[in-house]
PyMOL Python script that loads the backbone (N, CA, C, O; Angstrom):
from pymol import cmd

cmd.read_pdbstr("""\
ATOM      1  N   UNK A   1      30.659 -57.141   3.087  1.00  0.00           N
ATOM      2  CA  UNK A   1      29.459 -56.872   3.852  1.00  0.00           C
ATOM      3  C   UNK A   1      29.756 -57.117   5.327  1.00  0.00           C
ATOM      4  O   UNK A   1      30.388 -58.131   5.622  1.00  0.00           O
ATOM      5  N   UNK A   2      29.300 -56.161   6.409  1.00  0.00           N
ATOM      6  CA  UNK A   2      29.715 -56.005   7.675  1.00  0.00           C
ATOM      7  C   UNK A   2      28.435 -56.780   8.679  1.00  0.00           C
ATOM      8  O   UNK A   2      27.317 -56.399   9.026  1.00  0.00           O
ATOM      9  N   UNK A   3      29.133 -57.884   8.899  1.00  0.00           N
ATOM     10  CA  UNK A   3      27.511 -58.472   9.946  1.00  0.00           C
ATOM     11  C   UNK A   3      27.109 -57.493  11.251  1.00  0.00           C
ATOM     12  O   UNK A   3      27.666 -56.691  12.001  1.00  0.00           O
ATOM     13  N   UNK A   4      25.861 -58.043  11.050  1.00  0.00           N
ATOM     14  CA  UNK A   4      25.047 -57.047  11.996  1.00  0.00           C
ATOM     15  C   UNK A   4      24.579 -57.730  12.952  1.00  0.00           C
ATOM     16  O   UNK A   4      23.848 -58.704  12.775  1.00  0.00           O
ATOM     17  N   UNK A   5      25.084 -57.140  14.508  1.00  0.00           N
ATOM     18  CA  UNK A   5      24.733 -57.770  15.668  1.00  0.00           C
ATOM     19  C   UNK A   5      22.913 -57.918  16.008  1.00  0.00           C
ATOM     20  O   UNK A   5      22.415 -56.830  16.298  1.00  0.00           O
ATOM     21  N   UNK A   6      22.043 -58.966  16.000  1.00  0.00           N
ATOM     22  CA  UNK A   6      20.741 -58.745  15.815  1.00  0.00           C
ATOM     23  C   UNK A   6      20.584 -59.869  17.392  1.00  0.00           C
ATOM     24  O   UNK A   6      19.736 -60.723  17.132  1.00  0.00           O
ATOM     25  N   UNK A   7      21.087 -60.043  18.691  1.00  0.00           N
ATOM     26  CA  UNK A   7      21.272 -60.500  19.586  1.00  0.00           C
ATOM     27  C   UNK A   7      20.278 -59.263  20.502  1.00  0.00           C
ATOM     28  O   UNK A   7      19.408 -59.743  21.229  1.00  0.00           O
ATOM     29  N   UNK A   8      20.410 -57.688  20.465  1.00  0.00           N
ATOM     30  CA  UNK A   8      19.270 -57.020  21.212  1.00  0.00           C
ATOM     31  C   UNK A   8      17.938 -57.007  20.501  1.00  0.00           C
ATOM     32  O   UNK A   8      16.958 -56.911  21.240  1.00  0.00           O
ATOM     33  N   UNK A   9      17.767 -57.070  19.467  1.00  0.00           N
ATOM     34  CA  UNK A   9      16.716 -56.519  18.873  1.00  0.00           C
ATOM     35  C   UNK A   9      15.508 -56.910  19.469  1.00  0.00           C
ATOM     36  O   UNK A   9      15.761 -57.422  20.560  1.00  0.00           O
ATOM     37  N   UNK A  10      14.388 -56.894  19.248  1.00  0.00           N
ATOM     38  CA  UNK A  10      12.527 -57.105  19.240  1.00  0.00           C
ATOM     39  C   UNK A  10      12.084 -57.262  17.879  1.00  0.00           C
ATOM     40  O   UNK A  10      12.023 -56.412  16.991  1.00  0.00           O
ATOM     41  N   UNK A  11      11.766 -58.562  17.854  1.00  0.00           N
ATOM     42  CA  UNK A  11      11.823 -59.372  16.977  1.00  0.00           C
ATOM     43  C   UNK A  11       9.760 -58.991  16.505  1.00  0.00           C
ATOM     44  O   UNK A  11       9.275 -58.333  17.425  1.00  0.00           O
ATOM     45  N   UNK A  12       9.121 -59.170  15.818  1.00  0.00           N
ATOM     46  CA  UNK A  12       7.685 -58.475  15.806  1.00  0.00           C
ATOM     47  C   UNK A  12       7.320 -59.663  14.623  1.00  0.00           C
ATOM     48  O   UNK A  12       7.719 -59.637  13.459  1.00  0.00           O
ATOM     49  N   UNK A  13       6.322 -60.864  15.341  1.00  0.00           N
ATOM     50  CA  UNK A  13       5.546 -61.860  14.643  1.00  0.00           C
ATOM     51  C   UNK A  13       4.358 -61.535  13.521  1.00  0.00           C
ATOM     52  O   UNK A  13       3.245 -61.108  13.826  1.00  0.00           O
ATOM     53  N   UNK A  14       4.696 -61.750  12.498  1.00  0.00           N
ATOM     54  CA  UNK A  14       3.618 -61.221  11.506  1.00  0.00           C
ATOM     55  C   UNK A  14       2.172 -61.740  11.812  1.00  0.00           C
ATOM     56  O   UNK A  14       2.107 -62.690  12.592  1.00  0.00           O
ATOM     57  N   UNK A  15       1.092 -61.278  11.341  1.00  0.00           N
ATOM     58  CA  UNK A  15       0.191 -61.261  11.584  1.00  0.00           C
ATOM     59  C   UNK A  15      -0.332 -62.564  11.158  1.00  0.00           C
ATOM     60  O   UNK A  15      -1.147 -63.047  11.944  1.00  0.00           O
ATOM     61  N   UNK A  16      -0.142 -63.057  10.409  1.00  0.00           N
ATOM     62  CA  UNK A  16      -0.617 -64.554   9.032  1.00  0.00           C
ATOM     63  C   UNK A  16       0.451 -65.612   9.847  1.00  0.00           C
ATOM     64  O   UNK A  16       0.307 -66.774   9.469  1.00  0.00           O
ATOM     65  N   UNK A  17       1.242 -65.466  10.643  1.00  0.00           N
ATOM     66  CA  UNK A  17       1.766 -66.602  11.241  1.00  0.00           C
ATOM     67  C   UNK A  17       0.722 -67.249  12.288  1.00  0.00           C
ATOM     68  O   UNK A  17      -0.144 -66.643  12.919  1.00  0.00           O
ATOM     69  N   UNK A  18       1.008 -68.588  12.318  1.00  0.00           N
ATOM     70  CA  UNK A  18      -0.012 -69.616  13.110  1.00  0.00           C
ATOM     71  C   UNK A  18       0.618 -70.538  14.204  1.00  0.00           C
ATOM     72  O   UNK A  18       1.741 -70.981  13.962  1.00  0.00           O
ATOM     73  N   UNK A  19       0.021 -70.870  15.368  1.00  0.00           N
ATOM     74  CA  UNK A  19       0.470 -71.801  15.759  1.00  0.00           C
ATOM     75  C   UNK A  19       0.580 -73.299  15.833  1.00  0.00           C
ATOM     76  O   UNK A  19       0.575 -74.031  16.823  1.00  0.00           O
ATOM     77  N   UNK A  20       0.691 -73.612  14.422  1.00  0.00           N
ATOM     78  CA  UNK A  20       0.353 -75.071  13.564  1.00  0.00           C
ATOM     79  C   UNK A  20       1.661 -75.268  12.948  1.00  0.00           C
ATOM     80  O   UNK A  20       1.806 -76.301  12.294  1.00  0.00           O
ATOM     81  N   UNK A  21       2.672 -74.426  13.049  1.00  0.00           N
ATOM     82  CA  UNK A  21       4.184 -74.137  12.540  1.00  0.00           C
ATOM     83  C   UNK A  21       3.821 -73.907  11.176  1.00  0.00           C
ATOM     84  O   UNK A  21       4.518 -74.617  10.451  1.00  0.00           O
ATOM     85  N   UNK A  22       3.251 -73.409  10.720  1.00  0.00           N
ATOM     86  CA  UNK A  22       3.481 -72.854   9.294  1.00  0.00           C
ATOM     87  C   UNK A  22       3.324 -71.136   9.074  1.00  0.00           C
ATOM     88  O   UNK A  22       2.667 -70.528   9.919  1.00  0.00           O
ATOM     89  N   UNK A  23       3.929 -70.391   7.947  1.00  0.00           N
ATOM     90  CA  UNK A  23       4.093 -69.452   7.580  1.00  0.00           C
ATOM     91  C   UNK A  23       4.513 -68.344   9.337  1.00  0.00           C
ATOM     92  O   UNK A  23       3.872 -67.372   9.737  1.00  0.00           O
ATOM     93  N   UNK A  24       5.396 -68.799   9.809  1.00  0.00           N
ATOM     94  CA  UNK A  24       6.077 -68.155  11.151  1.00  0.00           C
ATOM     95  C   UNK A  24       7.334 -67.529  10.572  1.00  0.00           C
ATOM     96  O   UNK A  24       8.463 -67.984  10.392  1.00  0.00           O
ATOM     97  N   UNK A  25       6.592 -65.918  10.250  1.00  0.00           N
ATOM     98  CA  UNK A  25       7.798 -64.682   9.948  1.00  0.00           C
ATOM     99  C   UNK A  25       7.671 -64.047  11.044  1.00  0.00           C
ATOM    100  O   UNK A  25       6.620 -63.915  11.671  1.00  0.00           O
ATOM    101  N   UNK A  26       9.091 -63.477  11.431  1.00  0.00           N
ATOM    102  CA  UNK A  26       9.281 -62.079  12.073  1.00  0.00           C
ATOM    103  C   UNK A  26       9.916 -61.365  11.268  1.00  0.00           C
ATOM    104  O   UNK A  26      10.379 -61.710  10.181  1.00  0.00           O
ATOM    105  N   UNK A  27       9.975 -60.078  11.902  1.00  0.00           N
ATOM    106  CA  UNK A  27      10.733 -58.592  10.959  1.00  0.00           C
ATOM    107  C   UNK A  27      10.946 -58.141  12.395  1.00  0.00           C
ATOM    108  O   UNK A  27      10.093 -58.260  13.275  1.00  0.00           O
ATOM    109  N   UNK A  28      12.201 -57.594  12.565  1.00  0.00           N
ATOM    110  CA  UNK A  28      12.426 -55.913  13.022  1.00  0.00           C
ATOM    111  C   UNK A  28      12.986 -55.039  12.156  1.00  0.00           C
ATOM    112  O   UNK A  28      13.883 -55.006  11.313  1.00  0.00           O
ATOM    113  N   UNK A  29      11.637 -53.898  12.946  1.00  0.00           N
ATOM    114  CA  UNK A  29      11.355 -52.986  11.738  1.00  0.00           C
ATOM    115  C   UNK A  29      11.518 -52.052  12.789  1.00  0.00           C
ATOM    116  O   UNK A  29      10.571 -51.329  13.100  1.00  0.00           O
ATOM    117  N   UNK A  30      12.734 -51.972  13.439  1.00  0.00           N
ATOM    118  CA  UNK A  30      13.403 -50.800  14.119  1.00  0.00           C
ATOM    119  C   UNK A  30      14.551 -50.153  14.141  1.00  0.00           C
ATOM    120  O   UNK A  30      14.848 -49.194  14.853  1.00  0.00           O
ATOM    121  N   UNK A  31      15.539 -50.984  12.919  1.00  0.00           N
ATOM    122  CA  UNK A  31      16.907 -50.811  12.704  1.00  0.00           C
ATOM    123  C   UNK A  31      16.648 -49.239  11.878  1.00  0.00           C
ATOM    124  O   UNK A  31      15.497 -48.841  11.697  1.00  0.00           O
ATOM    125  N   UNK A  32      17.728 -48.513  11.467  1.00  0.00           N
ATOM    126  CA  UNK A  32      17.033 -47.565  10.637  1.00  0.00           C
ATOM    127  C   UNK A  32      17.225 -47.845   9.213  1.00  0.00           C
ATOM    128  O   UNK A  32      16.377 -47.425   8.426  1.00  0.00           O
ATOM    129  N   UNK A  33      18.095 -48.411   8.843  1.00  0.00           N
ATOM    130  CA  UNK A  33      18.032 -48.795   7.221  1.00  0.00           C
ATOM    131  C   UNK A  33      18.055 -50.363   6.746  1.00  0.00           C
ATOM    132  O   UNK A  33      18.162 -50.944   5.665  1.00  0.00           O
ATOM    133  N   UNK A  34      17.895 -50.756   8.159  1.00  0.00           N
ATOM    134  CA  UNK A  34      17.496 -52.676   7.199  1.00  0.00           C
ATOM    135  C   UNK A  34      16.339 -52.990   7.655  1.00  0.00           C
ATOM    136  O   UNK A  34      15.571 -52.151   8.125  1.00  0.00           O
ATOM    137  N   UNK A  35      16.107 -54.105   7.580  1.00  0.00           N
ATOM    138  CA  UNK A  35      14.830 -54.960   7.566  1.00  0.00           C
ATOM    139  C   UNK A  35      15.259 -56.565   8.058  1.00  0.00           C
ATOM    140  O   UNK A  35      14.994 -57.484   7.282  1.00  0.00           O
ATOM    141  N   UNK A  36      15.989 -56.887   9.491  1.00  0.00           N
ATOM    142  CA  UNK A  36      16.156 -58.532   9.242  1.00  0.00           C
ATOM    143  C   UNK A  36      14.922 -59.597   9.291  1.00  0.00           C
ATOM    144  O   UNK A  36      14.020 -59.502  10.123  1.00  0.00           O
ATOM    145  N   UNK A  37      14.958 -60.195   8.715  1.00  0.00           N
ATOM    146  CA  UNK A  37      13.471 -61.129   9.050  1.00  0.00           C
ATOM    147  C   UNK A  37      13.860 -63.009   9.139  1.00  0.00           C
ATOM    148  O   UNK A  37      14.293 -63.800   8.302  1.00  0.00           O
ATOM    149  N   UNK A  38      13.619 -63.089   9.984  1.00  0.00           N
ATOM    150  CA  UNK A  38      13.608 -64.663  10.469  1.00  0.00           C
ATOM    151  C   UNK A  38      12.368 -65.360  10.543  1.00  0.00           C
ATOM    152  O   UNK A  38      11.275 -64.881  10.842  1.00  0.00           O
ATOM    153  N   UNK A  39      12.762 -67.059  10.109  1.00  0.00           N
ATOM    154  CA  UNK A  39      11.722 -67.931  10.499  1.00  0.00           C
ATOM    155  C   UNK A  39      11.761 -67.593  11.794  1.00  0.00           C
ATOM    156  O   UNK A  39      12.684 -67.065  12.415  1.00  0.00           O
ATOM    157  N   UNK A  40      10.314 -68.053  12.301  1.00  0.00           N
ATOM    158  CA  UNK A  40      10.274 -68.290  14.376  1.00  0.00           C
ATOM    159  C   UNK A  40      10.367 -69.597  14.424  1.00  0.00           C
ATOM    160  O   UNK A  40      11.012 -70.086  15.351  1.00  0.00           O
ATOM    161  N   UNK A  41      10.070 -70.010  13.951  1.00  0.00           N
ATOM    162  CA  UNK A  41      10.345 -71.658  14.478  1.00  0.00           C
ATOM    163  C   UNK A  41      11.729 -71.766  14.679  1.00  0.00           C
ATOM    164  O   UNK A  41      12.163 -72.634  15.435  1.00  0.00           O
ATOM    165  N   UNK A  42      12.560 -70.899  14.025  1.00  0.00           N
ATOM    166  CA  UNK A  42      14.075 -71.252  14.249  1.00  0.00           C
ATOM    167  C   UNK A  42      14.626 -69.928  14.700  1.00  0.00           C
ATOM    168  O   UNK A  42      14.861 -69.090  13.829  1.00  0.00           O
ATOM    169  N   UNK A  43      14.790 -69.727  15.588  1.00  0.00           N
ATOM    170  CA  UNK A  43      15.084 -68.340  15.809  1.00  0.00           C
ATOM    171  C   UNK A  43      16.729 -67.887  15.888  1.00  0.00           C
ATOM    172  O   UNK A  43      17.127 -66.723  15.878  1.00  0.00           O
ATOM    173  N   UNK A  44      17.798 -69.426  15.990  1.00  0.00           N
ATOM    174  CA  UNK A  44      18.829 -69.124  16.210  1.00  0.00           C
ATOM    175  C   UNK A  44      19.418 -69.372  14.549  1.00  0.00           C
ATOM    176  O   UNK A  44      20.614 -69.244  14.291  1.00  0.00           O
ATOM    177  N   UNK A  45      18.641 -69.650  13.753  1.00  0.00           N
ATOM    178  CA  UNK A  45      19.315 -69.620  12.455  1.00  0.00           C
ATOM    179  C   UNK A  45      19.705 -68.128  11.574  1.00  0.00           C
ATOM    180  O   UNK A  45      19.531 -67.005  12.047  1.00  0.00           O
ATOM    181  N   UNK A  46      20.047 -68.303  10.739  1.00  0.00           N
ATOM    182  CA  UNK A  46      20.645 -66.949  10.640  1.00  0.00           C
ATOM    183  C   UNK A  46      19.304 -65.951   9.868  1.00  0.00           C
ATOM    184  O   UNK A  46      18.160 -66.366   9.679  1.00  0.00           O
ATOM    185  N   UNK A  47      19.724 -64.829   9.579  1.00  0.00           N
ATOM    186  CA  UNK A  47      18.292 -64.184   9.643  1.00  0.00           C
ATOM    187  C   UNK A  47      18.276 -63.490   7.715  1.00  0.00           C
ATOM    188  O   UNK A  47      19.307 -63.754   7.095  1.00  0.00           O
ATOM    189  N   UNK A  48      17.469 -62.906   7.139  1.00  0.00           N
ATOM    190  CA  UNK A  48      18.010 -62.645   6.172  1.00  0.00           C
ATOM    191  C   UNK A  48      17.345 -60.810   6.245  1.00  0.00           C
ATOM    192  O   UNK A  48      16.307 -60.313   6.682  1.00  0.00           O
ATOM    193  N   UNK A  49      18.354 -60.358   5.690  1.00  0.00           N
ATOM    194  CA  UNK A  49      18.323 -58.556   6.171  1.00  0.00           C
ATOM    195  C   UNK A  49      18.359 -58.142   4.646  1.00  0.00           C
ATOM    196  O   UNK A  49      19.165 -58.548   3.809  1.00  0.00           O
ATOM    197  N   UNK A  50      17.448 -57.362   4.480  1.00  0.00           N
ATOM    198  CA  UNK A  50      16.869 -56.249   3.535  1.00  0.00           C
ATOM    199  C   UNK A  50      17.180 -55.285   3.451  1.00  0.00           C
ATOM    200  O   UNK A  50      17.408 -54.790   4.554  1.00  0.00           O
ATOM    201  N   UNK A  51      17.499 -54.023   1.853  1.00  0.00           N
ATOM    202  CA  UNK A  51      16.981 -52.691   2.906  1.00  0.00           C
ATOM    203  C   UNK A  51      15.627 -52.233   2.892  1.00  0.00           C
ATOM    204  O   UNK A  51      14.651 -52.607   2.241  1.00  0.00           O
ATOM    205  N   UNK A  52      15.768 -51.420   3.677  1.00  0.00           N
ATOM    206  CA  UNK A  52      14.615 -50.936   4.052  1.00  0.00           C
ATOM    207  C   UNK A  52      13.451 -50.374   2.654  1.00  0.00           C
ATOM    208  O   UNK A  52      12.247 -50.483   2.423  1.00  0.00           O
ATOM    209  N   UNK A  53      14.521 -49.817   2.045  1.00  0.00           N
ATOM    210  CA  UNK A  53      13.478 -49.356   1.045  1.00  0.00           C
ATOM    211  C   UNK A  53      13.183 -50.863  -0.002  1.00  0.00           C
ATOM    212  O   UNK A  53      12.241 -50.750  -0.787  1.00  0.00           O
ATOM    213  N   UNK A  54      13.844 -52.020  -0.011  1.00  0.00           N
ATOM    214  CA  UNK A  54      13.361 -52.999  -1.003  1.00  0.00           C
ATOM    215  C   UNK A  54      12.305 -54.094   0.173  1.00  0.00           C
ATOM    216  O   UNK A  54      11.602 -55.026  -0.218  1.00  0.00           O
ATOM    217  N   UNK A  55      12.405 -53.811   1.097  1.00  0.00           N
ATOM    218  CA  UNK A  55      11.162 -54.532   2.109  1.00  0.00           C
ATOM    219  C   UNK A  55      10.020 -53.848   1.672  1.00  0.00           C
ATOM    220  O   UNK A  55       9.001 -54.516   1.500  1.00  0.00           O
ATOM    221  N   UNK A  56       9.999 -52.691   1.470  1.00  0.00           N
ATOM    222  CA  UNK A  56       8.740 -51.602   1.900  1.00  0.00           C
ATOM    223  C   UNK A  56       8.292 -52.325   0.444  1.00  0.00           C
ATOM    224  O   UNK A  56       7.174 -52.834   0.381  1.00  0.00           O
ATOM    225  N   UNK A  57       8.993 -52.352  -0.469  1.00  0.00           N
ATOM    226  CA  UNK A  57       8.391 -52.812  -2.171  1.00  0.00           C
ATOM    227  C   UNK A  57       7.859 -54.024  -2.032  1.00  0.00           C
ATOM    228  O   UNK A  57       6.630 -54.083  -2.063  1.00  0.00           O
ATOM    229  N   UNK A  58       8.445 -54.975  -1.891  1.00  0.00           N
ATOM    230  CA  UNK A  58       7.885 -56.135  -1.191  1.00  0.00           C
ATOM    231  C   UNK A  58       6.818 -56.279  -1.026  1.00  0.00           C
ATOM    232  O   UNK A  58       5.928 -56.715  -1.756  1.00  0.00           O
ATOM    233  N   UNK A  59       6.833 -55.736   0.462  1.00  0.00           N
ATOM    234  CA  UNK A  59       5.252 -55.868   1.390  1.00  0.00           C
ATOM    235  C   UNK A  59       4.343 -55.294   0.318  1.00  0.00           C
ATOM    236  O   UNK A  59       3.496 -55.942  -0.297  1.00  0.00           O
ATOM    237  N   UNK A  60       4.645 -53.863   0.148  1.00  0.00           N
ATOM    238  CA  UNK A  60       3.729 -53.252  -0.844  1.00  0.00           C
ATOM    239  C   UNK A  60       3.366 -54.002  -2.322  1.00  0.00           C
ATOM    240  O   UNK A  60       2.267 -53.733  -2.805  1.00  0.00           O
ATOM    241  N   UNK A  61       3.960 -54.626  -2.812  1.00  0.00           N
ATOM    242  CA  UNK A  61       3.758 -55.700  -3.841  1.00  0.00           C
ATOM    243  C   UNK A  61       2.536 -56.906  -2.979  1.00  0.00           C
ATOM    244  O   UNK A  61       1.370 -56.650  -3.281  1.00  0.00           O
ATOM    245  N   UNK A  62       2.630 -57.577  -2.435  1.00  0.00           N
ATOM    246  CA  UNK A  62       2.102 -58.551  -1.652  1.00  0.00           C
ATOM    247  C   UNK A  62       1.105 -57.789  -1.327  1.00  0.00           C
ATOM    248  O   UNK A  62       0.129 -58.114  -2.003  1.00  0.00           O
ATOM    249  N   UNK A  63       0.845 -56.829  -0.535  1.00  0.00           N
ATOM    250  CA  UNK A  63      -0.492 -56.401  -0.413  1.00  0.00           C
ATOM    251  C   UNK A  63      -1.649 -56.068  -1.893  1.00  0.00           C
ATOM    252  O   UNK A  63      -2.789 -56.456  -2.148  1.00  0.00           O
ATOM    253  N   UNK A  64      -0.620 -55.127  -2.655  1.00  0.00           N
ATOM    254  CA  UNK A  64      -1.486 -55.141  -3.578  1.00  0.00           C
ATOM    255  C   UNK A  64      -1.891 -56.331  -4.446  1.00  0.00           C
ATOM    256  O   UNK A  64      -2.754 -56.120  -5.298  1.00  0.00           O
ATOM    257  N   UNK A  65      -1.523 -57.204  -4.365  1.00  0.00           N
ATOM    258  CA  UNK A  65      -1.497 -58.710  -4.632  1.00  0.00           C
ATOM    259  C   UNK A  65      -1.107 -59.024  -6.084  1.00  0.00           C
ATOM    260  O   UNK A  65      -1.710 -59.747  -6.878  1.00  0.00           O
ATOM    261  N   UNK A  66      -0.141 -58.434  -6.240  1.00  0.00           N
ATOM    262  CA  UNK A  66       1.145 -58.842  -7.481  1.00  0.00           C
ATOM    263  C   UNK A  66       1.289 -60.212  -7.759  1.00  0.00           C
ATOM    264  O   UNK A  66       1.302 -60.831  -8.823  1.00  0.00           O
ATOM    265  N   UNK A  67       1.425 -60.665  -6.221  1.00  0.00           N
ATOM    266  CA  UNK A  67       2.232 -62.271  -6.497  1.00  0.00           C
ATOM    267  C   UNK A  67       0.794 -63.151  -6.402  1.00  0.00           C
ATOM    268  O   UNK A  67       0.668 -63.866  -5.408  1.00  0.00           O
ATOM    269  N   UNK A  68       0.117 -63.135  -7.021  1.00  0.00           N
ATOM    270  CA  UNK A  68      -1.533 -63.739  -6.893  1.00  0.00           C
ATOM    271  C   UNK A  68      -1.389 -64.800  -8.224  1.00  0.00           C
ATOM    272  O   UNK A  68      -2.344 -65.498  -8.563  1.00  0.00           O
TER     273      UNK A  68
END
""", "prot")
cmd.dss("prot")
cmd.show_as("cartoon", "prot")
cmd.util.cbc("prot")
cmd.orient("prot")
C-alpha cells in the first residue's frame, strides 16, 4: 500500500462534532477515490483512508440508522 501525501488537503469538520472535545471527525471528501478521515483534536496523528465507495456505505448505513 502506497502512502498518501494528505499535508495539502482541506480537511471538512463534521457536523455532530462539538466544542467540549468529543465526537471531533473530519473527512476530505475531495481526493477522487479515497475518503481520509481524522480525529481533530489530533490532527497530526495519522489519519485513516477509505474508499470512496465503502465511506459512501457507511455514512449511508448511519443515516439510515442501521447502527441504532
Amino acid at each position: 500500500m502506497r502512502a498518501i501525501d494528505l499535508s495539502g488537503v482541506t480537511w471538512r469538520k463534521s457536523s455532530y462534532s462539538n466544542t467540549s472535545g468529543g465526537e471531533c471527525l473530519e473527512v476530505c471528501d475531495t481526493l477522487p477515490s479515497t475518503v481520509p478521515v481524522r480525529d481533530s483534536k489530533t490532527p497530526d496523528a495519522p489519519a485513516l483512508v477509505f474508499a470512496t465507495g465503502s465511506w459512501s456505505s457507511f455514512v449511508g448505513a448511519v443515516r439510515d440508522g442501521s447502527f441504532r
